[in-house]
OpenMM code with the backbone's topology and positions (N, CA, C; nanometers):
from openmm import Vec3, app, unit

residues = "UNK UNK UNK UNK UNK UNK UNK UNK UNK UNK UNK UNK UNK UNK UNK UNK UNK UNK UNK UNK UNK UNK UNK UNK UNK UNK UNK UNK UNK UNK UNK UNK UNK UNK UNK UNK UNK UNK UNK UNK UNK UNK UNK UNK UNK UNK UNK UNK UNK UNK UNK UNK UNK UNK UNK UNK UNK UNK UNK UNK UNK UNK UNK UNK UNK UNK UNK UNK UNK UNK UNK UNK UNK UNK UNK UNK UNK UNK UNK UNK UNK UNK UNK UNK UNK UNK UNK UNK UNK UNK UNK UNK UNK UNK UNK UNK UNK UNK UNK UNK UNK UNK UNK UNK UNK UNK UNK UNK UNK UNK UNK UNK UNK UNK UNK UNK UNK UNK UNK UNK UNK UNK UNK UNK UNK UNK UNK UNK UNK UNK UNK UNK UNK UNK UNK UNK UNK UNK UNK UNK UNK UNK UNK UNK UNK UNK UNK UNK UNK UNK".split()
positions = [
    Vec3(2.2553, -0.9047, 3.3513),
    Vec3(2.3129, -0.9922, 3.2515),
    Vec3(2.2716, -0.9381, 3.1146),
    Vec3(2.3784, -0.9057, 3.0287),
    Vec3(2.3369, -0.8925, 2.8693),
    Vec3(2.3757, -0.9737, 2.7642),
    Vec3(2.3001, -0.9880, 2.6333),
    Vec3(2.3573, -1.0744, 2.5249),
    Vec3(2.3405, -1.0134, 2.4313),
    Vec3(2.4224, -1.0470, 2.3585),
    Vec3(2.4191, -0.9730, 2.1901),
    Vec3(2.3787, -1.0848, 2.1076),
    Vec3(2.2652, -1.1369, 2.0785),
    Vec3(2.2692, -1.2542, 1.9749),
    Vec3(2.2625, -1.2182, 1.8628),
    Vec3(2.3410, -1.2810, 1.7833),
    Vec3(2.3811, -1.2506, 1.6362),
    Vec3(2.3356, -1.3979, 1.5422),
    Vec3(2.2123, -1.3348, 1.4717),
    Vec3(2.1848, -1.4691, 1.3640),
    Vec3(2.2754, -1.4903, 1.2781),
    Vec3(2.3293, -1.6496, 1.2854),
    Vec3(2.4386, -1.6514, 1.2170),
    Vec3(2.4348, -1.7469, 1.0384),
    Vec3(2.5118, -1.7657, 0.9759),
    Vec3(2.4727, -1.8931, 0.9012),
    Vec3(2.5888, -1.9809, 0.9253),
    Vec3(2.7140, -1.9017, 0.9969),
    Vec3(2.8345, -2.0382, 1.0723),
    Vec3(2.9554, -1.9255, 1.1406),
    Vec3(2.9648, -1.9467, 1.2632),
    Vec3(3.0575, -1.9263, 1.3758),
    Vec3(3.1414, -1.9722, 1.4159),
    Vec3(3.2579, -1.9254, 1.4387),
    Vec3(3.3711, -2.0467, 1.5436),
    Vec3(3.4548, -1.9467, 1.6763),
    Vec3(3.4918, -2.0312, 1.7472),
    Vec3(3.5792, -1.9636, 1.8276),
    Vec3(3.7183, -2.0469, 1.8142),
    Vec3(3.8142, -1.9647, 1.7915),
    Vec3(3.9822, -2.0321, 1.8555),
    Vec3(4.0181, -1.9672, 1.9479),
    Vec3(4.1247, -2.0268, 2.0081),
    Vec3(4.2130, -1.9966, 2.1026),
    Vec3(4.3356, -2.0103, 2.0769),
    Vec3(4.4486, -1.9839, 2.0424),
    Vec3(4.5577, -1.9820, 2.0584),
    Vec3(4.5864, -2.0962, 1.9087),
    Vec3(4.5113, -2.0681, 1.7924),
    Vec3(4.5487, -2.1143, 1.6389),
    Vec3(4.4751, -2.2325, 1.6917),
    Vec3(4.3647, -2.3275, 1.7919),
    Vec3(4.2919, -2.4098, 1.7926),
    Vec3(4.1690, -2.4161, 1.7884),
    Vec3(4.0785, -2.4208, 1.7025),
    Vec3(3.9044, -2.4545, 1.7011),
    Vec3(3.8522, -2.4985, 1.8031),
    Vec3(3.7969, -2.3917, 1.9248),
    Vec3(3.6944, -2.4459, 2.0112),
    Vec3(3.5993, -2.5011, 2.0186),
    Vec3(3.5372, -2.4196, 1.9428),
    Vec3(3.3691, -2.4664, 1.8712),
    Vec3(3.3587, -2.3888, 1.7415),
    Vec3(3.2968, -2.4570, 1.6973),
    Vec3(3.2233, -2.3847, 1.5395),
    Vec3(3.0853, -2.4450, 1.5583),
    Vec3(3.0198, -2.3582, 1.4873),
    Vec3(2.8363, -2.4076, 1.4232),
    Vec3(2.8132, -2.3661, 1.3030),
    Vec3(2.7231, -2.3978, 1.2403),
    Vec3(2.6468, -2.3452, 1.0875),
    Vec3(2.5557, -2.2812, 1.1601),
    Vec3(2.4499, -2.2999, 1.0910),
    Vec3(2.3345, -2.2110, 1.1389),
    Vec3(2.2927, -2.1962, 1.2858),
    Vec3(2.2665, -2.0745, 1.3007),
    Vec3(2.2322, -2.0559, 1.4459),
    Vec3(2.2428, -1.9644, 1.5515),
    Vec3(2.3152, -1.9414, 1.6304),
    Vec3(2.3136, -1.8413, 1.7355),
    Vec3(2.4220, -1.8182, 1.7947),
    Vec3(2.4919, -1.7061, 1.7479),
    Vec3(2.6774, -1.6464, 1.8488),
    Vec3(2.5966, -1.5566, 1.9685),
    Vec3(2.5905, -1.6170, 2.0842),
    Vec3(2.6074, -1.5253, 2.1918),
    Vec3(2.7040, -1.4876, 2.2615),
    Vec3(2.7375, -1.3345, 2.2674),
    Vec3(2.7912, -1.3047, 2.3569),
    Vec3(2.7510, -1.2755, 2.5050),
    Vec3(2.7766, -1.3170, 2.6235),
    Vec3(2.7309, -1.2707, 2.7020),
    Vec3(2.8541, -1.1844, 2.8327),
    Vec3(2.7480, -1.1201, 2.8655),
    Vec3(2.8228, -1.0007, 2.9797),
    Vec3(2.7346, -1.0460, 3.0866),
    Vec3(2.8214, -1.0275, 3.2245),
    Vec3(2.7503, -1.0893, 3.3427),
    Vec3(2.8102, -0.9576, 3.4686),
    Vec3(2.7067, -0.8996, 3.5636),
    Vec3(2.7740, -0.8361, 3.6501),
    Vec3(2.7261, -0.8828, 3.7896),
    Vec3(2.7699, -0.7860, 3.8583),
    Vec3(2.8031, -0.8615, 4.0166),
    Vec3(2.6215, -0.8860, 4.0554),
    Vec3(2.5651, -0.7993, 4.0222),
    Vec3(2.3829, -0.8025, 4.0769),
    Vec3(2.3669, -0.9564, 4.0280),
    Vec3(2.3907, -1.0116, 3.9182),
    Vec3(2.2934, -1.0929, 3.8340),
    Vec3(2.3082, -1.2356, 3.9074),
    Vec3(2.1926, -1.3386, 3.9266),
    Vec3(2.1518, -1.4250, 3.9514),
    Vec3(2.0838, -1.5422, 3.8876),
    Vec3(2.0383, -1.6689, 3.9228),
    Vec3(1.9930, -1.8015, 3.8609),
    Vec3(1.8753, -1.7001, 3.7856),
    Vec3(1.7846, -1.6558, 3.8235),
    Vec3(1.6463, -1.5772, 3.8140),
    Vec3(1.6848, -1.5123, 3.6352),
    Vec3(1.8154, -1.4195, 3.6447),
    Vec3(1.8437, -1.3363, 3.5467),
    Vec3(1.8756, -1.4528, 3.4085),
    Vec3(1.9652, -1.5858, 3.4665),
    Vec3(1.9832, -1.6811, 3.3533),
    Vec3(1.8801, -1.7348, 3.3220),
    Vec3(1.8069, -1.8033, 3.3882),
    Vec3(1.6600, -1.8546, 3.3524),
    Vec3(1.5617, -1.7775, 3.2667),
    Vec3(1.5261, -1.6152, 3.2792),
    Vec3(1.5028, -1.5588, 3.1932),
    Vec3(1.5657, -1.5196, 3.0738),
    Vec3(1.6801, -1.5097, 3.0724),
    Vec3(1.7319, -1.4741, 2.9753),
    Vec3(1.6912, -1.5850, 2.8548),
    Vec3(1.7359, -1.6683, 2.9395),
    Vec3(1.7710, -1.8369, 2.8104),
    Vec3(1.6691, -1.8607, 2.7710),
    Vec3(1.5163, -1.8410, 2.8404),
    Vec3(1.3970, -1.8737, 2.7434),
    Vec3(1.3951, -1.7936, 2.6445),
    Vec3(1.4403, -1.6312, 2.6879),
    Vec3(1.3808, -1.5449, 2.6108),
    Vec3(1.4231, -1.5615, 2.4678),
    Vec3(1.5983, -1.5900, 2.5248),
    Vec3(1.6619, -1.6463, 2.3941),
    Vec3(1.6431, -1.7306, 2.3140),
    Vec3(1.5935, -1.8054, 2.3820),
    Vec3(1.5264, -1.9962, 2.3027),
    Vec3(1.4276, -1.9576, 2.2251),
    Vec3(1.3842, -1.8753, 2.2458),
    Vec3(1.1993, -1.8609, 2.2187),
    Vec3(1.2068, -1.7381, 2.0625),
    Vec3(1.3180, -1.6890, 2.0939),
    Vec3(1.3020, -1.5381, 2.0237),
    Vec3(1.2865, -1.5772, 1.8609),
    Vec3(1.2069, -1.5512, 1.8022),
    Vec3(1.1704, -1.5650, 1.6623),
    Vec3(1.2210, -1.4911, 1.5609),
    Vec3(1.3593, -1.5171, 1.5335),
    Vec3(1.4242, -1.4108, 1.4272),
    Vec3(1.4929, -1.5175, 1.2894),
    Vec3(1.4311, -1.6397, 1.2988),
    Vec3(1.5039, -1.7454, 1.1622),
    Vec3(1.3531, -1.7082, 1.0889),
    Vec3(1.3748, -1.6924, 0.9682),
    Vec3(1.2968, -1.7068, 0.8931),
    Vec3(1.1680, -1.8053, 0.8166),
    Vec3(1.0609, -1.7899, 0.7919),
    Vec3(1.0006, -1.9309, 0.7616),
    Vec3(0.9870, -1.8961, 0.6220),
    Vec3(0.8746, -1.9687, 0.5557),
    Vec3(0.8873, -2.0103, 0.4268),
    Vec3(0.8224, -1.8947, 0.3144),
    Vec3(0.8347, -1.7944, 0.3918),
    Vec3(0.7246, -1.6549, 0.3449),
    Vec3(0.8479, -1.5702, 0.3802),
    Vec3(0.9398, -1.5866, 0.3935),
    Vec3(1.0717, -1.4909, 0.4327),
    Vec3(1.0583, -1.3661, 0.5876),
    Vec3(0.9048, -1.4469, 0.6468),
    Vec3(0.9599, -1.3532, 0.7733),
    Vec3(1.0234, -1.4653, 0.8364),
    Vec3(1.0447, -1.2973, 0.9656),
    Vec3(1.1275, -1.3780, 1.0749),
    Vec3(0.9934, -1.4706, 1.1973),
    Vec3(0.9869, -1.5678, 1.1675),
    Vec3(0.9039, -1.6229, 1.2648),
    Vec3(0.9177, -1.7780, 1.3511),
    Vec3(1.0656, -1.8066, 1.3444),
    Vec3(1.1036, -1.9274, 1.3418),
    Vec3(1.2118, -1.8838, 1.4851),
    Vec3(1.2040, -1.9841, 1.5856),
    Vec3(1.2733, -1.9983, 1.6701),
    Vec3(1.3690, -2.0710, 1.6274),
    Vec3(1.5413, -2.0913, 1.7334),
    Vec3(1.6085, -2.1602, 1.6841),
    Vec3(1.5466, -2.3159, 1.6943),
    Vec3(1.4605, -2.3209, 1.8349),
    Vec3(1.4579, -2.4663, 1.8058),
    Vec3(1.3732, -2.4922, 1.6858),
    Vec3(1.2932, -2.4287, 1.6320),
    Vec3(1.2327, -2.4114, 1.5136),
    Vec3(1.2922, -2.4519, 1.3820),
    Vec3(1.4510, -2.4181, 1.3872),
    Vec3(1.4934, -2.4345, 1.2431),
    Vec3(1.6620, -2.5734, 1.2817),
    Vec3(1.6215, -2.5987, 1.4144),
    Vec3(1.7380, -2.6882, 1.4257),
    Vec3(1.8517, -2.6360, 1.4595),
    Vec3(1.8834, -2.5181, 1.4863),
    Vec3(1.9997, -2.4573, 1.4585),
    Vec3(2.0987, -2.5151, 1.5793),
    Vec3(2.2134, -2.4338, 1.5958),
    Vec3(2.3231, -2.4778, 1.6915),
    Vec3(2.3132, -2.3225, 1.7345),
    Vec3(2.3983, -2.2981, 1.9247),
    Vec3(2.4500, -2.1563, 1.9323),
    Vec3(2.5523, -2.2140, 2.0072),
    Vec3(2.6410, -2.1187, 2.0121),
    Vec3(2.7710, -2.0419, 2.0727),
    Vec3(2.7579, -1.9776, 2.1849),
    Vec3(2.8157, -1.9937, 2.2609),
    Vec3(2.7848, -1.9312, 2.3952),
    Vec3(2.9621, -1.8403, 2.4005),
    Vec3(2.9467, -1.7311, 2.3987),
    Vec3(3.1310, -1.6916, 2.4562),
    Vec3(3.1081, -1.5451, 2.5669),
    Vec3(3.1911, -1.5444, 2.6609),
    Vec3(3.1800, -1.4670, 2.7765),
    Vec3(3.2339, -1.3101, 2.7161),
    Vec3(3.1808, -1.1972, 2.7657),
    Vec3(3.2290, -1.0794, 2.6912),
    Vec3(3.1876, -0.9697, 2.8379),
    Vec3(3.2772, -0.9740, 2.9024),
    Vec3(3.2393, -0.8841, 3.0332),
    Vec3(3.2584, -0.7059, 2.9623),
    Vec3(3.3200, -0.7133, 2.8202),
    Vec3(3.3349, -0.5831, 2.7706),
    Vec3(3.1451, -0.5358, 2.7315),
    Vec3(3.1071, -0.6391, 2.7556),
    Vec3(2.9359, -0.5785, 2.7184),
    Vec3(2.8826, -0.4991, 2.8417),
    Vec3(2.9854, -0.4574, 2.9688),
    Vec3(2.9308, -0.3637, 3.1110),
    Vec3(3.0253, -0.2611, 3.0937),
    Vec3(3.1035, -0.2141, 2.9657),
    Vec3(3.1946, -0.1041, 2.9851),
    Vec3(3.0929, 0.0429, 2.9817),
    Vec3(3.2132, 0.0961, 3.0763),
    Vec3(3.1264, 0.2383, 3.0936),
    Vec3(3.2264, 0.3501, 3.0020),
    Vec3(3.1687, 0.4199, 2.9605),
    Vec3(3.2331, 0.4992, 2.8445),
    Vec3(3.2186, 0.6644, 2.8558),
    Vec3(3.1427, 0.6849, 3.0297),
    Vec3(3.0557, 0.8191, 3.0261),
    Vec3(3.2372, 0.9147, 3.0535),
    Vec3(3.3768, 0.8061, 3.1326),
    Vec3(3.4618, 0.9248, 3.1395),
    Vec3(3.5847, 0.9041, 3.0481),
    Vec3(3.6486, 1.0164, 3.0233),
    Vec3(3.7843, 0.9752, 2.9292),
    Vec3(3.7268, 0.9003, 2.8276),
    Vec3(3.8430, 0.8449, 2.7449),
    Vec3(3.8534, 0.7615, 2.6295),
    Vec3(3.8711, 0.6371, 2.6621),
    Vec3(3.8775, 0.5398, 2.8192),
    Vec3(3.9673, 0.4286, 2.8278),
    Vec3(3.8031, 0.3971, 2.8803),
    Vec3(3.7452, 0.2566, 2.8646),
    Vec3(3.5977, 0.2223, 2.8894),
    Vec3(3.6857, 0.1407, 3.0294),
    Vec3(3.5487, 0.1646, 3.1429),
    Vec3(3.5996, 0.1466, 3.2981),
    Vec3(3.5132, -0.0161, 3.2984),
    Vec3(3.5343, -0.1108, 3.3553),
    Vec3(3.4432, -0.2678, 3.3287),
    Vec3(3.4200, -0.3061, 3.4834),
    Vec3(3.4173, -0.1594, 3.5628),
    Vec3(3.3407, -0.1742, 3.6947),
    Vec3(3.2091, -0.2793, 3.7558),
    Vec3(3.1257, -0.2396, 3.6410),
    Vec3(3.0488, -0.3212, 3.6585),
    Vec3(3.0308, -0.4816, 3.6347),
    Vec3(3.1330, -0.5186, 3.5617),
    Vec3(3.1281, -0.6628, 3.4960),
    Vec3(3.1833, -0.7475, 3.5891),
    Vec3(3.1100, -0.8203, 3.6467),
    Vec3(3.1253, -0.9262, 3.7550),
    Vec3(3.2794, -0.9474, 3.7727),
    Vec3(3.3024, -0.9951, 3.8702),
    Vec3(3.4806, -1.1017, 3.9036),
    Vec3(3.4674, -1.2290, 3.8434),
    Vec3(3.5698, -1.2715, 3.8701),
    Vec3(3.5973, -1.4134, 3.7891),
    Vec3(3.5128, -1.4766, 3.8940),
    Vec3(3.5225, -1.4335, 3.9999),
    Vec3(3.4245, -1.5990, 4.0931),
    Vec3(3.3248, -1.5798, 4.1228),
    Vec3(3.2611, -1.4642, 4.0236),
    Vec3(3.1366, -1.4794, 4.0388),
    Vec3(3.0370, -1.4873, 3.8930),
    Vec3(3.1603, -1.4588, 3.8213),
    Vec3(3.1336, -1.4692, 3.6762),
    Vec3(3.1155, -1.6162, 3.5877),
    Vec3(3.2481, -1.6623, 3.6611),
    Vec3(3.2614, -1.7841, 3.5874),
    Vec3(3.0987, -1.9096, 3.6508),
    Vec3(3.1009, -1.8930, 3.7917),
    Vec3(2.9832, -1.9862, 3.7633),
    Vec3(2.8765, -1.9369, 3.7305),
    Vec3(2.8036, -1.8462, 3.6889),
    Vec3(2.7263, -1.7495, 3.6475),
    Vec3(2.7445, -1.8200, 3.4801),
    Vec3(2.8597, -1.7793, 3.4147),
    Vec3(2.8731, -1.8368, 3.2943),
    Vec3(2.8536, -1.9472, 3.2501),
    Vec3(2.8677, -2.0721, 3.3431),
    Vec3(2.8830, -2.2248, 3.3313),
    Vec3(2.7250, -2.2614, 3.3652),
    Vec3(2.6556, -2.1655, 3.4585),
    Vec3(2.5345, -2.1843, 3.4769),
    Vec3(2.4187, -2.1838, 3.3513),
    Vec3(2.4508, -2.0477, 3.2697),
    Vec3(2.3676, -2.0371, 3.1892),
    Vec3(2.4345, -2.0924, 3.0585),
    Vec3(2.5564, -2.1707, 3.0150),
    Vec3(2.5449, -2.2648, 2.9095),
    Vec3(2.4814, -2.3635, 2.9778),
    Vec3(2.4611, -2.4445, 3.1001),
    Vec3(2.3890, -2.5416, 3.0917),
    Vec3(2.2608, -2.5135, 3.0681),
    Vec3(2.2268, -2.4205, 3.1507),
    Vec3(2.0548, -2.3563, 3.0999),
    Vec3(2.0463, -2.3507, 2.9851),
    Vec3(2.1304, -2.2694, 2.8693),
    Vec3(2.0511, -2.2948, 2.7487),
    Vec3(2.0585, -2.4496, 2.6736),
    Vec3(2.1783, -2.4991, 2.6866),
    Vec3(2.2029, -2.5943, 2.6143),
    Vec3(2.0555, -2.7035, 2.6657),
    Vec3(2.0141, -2.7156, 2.7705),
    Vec3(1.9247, -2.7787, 2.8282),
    Vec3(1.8019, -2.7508, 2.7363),
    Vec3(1.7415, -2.5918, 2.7343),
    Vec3(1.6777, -2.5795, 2.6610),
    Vec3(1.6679, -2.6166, 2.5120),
    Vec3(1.7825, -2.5831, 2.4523),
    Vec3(1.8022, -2.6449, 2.3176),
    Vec3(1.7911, -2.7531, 2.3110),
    Vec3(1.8165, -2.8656, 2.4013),
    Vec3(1.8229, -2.9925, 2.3711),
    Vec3(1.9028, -3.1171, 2.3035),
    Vec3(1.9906, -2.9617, 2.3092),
    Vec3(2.1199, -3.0930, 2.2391),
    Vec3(2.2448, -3.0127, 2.2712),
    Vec3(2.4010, -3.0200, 2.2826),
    Vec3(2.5273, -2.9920, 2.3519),
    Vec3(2.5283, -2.8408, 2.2541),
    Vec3(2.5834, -2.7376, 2.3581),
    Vec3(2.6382, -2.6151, 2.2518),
    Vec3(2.8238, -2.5884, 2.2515),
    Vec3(2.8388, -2.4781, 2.1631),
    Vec3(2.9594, -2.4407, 2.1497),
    Vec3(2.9440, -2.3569, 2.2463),
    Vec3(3.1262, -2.3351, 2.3313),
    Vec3(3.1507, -2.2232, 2.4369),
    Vec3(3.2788, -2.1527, 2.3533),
    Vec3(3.3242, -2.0454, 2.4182),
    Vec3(3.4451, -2.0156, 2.4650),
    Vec3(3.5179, -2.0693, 2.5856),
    Vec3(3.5970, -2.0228, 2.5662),
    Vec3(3.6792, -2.0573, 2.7416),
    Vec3(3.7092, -1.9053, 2.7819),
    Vec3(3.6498, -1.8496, 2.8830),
    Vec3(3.6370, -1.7727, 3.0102),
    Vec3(3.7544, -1.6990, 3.0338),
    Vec3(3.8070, -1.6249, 2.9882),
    Vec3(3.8978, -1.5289, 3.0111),
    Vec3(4.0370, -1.5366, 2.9182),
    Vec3(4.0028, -1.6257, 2.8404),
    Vec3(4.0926, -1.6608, 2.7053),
    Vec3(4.0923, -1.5576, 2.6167),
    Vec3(4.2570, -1.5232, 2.5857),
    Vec3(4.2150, -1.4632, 2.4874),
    Vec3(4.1390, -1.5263, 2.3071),
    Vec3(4.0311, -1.5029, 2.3118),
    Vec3(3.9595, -1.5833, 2.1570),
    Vec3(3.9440, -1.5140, 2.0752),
    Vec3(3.9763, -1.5659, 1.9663),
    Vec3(3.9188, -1.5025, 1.8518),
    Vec3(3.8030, -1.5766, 1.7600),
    Vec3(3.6767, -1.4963, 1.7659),
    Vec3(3.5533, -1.4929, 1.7013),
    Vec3(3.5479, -1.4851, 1.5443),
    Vec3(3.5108, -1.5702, 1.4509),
    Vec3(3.4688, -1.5521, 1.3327),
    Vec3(3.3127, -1.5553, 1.3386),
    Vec3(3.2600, -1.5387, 1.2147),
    Vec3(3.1365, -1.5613, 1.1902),
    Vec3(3.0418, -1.4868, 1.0764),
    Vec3(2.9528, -1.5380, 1.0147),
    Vec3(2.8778, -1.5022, 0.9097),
    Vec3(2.7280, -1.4771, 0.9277),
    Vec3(2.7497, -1.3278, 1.0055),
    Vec3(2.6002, -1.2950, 1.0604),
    Vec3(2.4942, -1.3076, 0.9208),
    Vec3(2.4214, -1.3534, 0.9484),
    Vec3(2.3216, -1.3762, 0.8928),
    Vec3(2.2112, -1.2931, 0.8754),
    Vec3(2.1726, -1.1898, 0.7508),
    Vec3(2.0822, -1.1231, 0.7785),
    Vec3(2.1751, -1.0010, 0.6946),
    Vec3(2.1967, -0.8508, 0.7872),
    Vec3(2.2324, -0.9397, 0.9118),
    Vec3(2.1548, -0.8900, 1.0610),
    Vec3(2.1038, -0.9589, 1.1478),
    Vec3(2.0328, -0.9831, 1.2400),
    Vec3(2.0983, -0.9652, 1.3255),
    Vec3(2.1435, -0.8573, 1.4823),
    Vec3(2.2021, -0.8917, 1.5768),
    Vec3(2.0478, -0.8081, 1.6970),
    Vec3(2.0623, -0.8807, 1.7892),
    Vec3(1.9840, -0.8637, 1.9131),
    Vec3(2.0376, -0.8594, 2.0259),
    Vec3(2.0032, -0.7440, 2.1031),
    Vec3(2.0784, -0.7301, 2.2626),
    Vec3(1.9525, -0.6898, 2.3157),
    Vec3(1.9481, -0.7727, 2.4766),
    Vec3(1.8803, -0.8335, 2.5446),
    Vec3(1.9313, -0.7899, 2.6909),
    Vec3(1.8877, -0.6570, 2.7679),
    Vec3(1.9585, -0.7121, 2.9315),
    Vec3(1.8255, -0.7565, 2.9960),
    Vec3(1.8902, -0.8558, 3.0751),
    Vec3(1.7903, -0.8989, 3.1751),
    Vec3(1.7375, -0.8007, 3.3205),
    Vec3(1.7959, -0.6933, 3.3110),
    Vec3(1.7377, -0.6121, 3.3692),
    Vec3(1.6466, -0.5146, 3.3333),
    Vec3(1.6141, -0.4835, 3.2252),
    Vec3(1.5186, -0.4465, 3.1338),
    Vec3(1.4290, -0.5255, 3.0308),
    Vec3(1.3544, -0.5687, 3.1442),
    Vec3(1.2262, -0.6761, 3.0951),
    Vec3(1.1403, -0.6033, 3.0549),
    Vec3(1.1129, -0.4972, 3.0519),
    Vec3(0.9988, -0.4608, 2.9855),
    Vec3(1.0149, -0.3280, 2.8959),
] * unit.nanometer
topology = app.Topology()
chain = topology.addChain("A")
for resn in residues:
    res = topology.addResidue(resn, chain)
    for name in ("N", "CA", "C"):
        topology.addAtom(name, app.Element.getBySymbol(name[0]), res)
């Protein structure tokens, strides 16, 4: 499982000229999910994410978690984060899970984080085509696979 978190200061997703979700401050994840990944891989991920200290405190470092500064995140599915690029020019997405194993994989870990956060997040919808705005913040982006813990 990978994420790209991007510190934001406000995000939205549409679909088809409609506002899915938007946030102000806080957290656009993208996430990529492949066929290996499991409860184990979301559970780590989402603390790591919860926990990760990149909002700023009152001395201008980064030492502030989101739950730290209140923020909101975005959760949107991006199976283009398993493209392989080693042949040709056309990226192969071999590795990026199926829909039925993706989608509850996906639904799993917005409840995991949102749980952690403690209050409801923004999604995408799962194989939609969306379009992403947003005002990275910083700007700050972080990628995270859960298969490289250390």
């Amino acid at each position: 499982m990978r994420v790209v978190i991007q510190r934001v200061k406000e995000a939205s997703v549409s679909i088809a000229g409609h506002t899915k979700s938007s946030i102000q401050q806080g957290l656009l994840i993208l996430l990529g999910i492949e066929e290996a990944d499991t409860q184990e891989d979301i559970d780590w991920l989402c603390r790591k994410t919860i926990s990760l200290r990149i909002f700023d405190d009152e001395n201008g470092v980064m030492n502030r978690s989101i739950l730290d500064v209140g923020g909101d995140i975005i959760v949107v599915s991006q199976f283009t984060l398993f493209a392989s690029t080693k042949k040709g020019n056309r990226p192969s997405y071999i590795r990026a899970a199926r829909p039925e194993t993706a989608i509850p994989l996906y639904e799993a870990f917005c409840r995991e984080i949102c749980a952690q956060l403690g209050k409801p997040i923004g999604t995408g919808e799962f194989g939609a085509d969306m379009k992403v705005s947003l005002i990275n913040d910083g700007p700050v982006t972080i990628c995270i696979d859960s298969k490289h813990k250390e």
